[in-house]
VORO-203412 format. One line per 4 residues: number of its first residue (from 1); their letters; for each residue x, y, z of N, C-alpha, C. Coordinates in pm, 1 decimal. Last residue first. Example, Ala and Ser with C-alpha at 12.3 -4.5 7.8 and 13.67 -1.06 7.14 Angstrom:
2
2	sa	1285.0:-225.0:708.0:1367.0:-106.0:714.0:1290.0:3.0:787.0 | 1319.0:-569.0:780.0:1230.0:-450.0:780.0:1320.0:-330.0:780.0
***
This chain:
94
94	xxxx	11961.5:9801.4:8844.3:11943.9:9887.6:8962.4:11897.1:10012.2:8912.2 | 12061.2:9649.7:8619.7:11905.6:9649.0:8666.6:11895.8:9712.4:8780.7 | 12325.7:9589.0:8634.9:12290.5:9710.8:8555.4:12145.2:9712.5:8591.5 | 12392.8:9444.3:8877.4:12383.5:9592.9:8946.1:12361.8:9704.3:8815.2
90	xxxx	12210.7:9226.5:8758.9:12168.5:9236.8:8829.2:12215.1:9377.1:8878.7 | 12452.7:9181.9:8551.6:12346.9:9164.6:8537.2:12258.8:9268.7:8605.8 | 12649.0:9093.7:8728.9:12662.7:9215.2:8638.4:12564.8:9239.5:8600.3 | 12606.9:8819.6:8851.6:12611.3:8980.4:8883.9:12652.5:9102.2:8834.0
86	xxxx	12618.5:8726.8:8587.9:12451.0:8686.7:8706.8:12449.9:8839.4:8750.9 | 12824.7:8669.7:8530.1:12764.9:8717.1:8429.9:12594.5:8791.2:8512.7 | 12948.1:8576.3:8746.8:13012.7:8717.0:8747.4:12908.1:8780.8:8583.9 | 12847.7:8322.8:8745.2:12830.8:8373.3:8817.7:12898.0:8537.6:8817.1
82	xxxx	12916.4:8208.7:8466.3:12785.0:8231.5:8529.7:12794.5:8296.4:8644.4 | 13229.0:8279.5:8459.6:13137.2:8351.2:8338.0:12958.8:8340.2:8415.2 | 13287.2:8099.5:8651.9:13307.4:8257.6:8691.3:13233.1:8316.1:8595.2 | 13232.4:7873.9:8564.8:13168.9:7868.2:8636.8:13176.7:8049.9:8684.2
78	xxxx	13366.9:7847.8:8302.4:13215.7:7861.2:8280.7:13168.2:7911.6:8425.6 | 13613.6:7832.6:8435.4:13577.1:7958.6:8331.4:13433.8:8033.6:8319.5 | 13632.2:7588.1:8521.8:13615.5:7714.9:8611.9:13608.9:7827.3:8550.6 | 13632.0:7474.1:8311.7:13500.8:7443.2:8385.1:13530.3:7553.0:8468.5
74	xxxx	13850.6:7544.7:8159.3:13728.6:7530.7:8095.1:13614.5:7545.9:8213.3 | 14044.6:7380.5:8344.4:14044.5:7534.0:8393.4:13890.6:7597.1:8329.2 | 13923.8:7098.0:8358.4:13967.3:7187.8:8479.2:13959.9:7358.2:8433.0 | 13983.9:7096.1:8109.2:13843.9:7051.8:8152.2:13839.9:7101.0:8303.2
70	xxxx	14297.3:7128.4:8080.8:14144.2:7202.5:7995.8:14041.3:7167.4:8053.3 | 14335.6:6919.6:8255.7:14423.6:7044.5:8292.9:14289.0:7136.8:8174.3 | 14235.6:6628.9:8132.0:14260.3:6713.7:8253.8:14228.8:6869.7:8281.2 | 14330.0:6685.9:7831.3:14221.4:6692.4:7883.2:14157.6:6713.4:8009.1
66	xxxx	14659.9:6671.9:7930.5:14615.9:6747.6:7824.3:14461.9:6761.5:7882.7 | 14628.6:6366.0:8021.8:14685.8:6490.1:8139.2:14657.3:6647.5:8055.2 | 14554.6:6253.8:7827.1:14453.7:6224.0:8010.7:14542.1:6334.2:8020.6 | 14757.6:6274.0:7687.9:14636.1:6255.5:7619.4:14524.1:6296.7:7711.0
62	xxxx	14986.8:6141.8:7728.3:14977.7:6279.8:7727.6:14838.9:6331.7:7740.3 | 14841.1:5871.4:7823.3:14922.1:5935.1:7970.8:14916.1:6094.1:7904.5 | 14578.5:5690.7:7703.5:14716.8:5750.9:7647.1:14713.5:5909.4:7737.6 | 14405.9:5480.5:7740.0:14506.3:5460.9:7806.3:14656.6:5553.1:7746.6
58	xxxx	14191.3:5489.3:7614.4:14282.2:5447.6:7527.5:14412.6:5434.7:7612.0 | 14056.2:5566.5:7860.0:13990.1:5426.7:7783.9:14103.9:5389.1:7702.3 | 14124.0:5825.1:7861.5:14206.7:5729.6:8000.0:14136.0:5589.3:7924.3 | 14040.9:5953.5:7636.9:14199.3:5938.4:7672.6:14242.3:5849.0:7773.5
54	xxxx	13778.3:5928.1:7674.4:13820.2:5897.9:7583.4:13967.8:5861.4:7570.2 | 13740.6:6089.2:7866.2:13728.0:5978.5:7835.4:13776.3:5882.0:7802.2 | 13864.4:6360.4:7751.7:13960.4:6282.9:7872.7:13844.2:6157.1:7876.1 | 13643.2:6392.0:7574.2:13782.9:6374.7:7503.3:13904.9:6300.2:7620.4
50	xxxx	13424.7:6446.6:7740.4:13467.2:6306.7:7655.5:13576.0:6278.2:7560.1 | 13545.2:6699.6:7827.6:13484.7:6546.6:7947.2:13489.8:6407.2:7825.2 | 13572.4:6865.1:7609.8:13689.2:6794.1:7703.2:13630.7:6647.9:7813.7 | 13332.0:6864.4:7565.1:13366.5:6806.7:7465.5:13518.6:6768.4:7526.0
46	xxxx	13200.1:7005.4:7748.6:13161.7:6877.4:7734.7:13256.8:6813.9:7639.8 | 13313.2:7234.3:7795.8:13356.9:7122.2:7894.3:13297.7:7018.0:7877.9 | 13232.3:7320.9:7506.9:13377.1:7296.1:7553.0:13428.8:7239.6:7671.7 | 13005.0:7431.9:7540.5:13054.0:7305.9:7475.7:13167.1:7236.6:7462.8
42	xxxx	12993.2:7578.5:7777.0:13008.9:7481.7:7832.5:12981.5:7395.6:7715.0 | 13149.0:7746.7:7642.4:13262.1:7694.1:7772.0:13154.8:7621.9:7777.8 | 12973.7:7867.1:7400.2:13115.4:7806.3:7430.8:13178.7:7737.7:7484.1 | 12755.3:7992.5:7603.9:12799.9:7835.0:7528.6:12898.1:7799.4:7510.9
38	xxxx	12870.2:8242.2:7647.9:12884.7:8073.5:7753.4:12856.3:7996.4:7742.9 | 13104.9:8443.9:7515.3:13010.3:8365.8:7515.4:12988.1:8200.7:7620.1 | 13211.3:8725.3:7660.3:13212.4:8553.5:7612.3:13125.9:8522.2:7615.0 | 13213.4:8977.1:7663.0:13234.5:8935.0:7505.4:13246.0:8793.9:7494.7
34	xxxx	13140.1:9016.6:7921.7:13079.6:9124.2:7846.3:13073.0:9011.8:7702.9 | 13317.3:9019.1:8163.3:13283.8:8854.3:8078.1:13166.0:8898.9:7948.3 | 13594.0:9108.5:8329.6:13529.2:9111.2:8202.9:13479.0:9043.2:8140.7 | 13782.1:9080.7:8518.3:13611.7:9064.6:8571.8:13572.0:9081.7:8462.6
30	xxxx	14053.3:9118.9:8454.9:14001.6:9208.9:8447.4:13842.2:9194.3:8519.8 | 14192.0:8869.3:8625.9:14238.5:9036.3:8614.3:14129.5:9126.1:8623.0 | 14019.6:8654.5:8537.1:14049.8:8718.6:8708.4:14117.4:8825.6:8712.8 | 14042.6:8690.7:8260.6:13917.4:8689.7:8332.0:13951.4:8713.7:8427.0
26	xxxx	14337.7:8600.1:8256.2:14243.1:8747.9:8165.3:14135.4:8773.3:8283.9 | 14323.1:8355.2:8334.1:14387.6:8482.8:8404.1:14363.9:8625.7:8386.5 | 14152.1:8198.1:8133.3:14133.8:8235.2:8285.6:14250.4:8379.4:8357.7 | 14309.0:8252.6:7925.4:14164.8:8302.4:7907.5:14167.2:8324.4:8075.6
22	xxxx	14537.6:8119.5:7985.6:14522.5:8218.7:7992.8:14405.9:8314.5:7954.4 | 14440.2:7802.4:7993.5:14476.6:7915.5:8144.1:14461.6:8115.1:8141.6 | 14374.1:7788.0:7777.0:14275.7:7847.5:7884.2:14327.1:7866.6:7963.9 | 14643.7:7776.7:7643.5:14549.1:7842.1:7613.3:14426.8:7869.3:7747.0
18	xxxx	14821.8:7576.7:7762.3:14891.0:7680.7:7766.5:14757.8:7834.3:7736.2 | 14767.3:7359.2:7726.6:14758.6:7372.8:7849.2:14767.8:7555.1:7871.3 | 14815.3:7354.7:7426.3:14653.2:7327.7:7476.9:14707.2:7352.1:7667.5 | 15073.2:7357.3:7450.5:15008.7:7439.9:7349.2:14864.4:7455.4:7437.4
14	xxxx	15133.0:7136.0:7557.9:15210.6:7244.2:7587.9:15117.1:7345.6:7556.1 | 14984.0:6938.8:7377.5:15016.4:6925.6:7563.7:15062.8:7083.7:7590.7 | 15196.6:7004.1:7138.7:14980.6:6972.4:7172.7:14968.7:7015.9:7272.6 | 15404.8:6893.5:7208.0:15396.7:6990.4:7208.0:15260.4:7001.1:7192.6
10	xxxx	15350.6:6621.8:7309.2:15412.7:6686.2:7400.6:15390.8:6880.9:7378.1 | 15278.5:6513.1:7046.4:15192.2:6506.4:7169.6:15260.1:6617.4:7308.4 | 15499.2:6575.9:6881.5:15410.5:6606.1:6870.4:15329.1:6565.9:6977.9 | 15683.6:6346.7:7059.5:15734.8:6483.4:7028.4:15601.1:6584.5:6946.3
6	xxxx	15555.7:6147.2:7008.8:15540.6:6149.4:7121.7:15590.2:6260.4:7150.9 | 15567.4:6110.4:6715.2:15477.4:6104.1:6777.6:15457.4:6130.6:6956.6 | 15855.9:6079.4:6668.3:15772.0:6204.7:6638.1:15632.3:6171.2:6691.2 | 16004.9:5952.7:6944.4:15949.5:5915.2:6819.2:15855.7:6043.5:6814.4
2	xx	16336.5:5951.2:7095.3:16254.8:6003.3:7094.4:16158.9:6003.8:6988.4 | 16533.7:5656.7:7213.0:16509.3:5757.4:7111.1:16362.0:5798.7:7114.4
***
């Protein structure tokens, strides 16, 4: 039998996997990084780096694979926001 606790983690899991991806797909569509902010992403890959810490120390399987999968896509967010922020930059200074 299935315990509400592990039926709430699952949907979390679902939910939270389900959000930056699609920030990221936005972003590789359009190249639009005009309205993010990049603090954001990178308080947000810090705060996933010690939240999956935090998850493989407690040894909880939804928990590590949730933080994973955000700290992964989070970090490639930040990394297209600096570098597509750099060059936008640079062809309005022409």
């Amino acid at each position: 039998m299935i315990d509400m606790s592990s039926i709430a983690g699952v949907i979390g899991l679902t939910l939270d996997i389900l959000v930056a991806p699609s920030q990221l797909l936005y972003l590789l569509k359009t190249r639009q990084v005009s309205g993010i902010f990049i603090g954001t992403y990178i308080f947000l890959v810090g705060a996933m780096l010690f939240y999956l810490l935090h998850a493989v120390l407690i040894h909880d399987l939804i928990f590590t694979i949730a933080m994973s999968v955000s700290l992964v896509t989070d970090l490639i967010i930040l990394v297209l926001l600096l570098k597509w922020r750099k060059r936008n930059g640079k062809e309005k200074n022409r």
